[in-house]
C-alpha positions as CSV (number, residue, x, y, z in Angstrom):
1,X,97.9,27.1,99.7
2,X,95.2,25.3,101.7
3,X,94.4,27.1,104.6
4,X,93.0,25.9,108.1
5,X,89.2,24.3,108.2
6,X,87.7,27.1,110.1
7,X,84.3,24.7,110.5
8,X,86.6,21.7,111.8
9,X,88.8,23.3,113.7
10,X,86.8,25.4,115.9
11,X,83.3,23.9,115.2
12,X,81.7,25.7,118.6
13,X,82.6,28.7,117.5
14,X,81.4,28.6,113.9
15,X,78.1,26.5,115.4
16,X,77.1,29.5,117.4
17,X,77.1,31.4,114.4
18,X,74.9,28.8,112.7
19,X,72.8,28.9,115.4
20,X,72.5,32.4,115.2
21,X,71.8,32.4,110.9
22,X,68.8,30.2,112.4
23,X,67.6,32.8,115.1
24,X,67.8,35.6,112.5
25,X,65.9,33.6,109.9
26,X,62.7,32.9,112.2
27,X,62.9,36.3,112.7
28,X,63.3,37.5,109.4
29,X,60.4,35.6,108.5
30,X,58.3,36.9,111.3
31,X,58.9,40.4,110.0
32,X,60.4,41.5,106.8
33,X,60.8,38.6,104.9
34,X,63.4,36.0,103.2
35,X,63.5,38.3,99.8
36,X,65.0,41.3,101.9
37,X,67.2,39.1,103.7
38,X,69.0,36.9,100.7
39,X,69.0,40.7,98.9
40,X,71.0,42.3,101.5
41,X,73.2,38.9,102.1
42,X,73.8,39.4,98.5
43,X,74.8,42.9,98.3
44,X,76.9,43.2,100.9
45,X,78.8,39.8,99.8
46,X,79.2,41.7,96.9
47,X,80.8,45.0,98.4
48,X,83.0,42.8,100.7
49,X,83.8,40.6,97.1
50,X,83.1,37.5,98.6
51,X,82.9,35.1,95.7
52,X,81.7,31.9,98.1
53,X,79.2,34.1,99.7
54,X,77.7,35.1,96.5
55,X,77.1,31.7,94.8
56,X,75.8,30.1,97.8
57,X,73.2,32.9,98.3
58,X,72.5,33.9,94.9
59,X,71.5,30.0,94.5
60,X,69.6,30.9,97.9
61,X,68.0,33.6,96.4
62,X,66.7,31.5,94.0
63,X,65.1,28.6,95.7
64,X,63.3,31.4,97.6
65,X,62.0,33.0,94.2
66,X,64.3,35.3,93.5
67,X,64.5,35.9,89.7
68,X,67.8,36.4,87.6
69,X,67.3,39.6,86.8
70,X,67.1,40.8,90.1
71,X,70.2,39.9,91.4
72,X,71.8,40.1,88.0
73,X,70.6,44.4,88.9
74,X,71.7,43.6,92.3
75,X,74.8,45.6,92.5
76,X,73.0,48.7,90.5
77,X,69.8,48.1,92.4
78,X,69.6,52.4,92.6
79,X,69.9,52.9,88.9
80,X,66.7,49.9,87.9
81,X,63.1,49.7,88.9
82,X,63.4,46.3,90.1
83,X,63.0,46.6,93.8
84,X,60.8,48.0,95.8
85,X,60.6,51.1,98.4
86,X,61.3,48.2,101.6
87,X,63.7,46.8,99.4
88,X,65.8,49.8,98.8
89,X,65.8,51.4,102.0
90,X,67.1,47.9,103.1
91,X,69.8,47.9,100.6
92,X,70.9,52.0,101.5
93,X,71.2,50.6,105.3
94,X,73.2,47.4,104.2
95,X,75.5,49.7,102.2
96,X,75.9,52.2,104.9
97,X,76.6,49.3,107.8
98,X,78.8,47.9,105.4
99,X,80.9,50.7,104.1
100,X,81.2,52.0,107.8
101,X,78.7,55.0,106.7
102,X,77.4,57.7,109.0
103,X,73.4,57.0,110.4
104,X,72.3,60.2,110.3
105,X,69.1,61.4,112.0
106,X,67.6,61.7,108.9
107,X,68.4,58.2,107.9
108,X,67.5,56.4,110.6
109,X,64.2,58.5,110.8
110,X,63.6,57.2,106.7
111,X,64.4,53.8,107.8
112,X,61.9,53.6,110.7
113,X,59.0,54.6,108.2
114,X,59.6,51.8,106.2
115,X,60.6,49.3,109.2
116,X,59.2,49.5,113.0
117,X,61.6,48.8,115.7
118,X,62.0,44.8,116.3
119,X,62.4,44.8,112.0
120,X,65.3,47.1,112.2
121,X,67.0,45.2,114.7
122,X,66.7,42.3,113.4
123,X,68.1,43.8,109.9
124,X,70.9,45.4,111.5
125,X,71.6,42.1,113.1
126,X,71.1,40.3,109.6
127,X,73.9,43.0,108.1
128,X,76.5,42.3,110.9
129,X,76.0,38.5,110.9
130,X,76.8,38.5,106.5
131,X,79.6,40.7,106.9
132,X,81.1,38.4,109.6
133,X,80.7,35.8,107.5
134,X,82.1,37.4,104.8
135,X,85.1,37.9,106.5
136,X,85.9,34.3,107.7
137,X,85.5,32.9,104.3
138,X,87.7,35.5,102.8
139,X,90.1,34.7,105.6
140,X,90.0,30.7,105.1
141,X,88.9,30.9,101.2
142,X,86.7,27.4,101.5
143,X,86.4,26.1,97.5
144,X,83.7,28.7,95.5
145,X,81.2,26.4,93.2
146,X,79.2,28.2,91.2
147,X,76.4,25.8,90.1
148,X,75.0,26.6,86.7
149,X,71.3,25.6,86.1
C-alpha cells in the first residue's frame, strides 16, 4: 500500500522541522559535537526500529567519521569499550527519553557533570526531534535504501 507523501502534502509542516534539524545542528556543533549527535540519532532509531532512519544516518555517521565498528556496537554500546564517558552518558539519556524512563535526581546530576546546561538542552532537544522523526516515517514508511559501499 502506498501511503500519503508526508513531505508533499504538508511541506510547511515538515519544513519547520527541517528547519529545526538545522537549528539543532549549529548547535550541536557549538557544543557537544556531530559524533554524539548521529550516535544518539542512531540509537534511538534503533529502539524505535526505524529502518529509514537508520540507513540514512548510519551513512551520516559515516561521512562524519564514524567507523563501522562503532555503530555496528551501537545497539550494545554498554557491553564494548568503544565509546567514551560523553558518549555513554549521552546514549543512557537517549535511552531513558526514549523508553519514557524516569530522570531521577541522581541522573540528571551524572548528566550535568558530563554536559553544562545549554549542552543538555540542546541534547534533550536533539532526542525529541529523532524520535519525532522516527514516528512520521514509521507512519508514512517512505522507501528504506540501504546503500552498500
Amino acid at each position: 500500500m502506498k501511503r500519503a507523501n508526508y513531505y508533499n502534502i504538508e511541506p510547511e509542516l515538515v519544513n519547520y522541522l527541517v528547519d529545526q534539524e538545522a537549528l539543532i545542528k549549529k548547535k550541536v556543533e557549538a557544543s557537544f559535537g556531530l559524533t554524539i549527535w548521529e550516535l544518539v540519532k542512531l540509537r534511538v532509531s534503533q529502539l524505535n526500529k526505524c529502518a529509514y532512519c537508520l540507513a540514512m544516518h548510519s551513512a551520516q555517521a559515516l561521512e562524519y567519521g564514524e567507523t563501522m565498528n562503532r555503530i555496528i556496537a551501537l545497539s550494545a554500546w554498554q557491553d564494548v569499550p568503544l565509546y567514551n564517558d560523553k558518549e555513554r552518558t549521552a546514549l543512557a539519556l537517549c535511552e531513558k527519553l526514549t523508553l519514557s524512563q524516569s530522570i531521577d535526581d541522581d541522573f540528571y546530576l551524572a548528566l550535568t557533570e558530563v554536559f553544562d546546561q545549554h549542552s543538555l538542552v540542546t541534547l534533550t532537544v536533539a532526542i525529541n526531534a529523532i524520535n519525532s522523526w522516527n514516528r512520521i516515517v514509521k507512519m508514512f514508511k517512505p522507501a528504506v535504501e540501504f546503500n552498500e559501499q
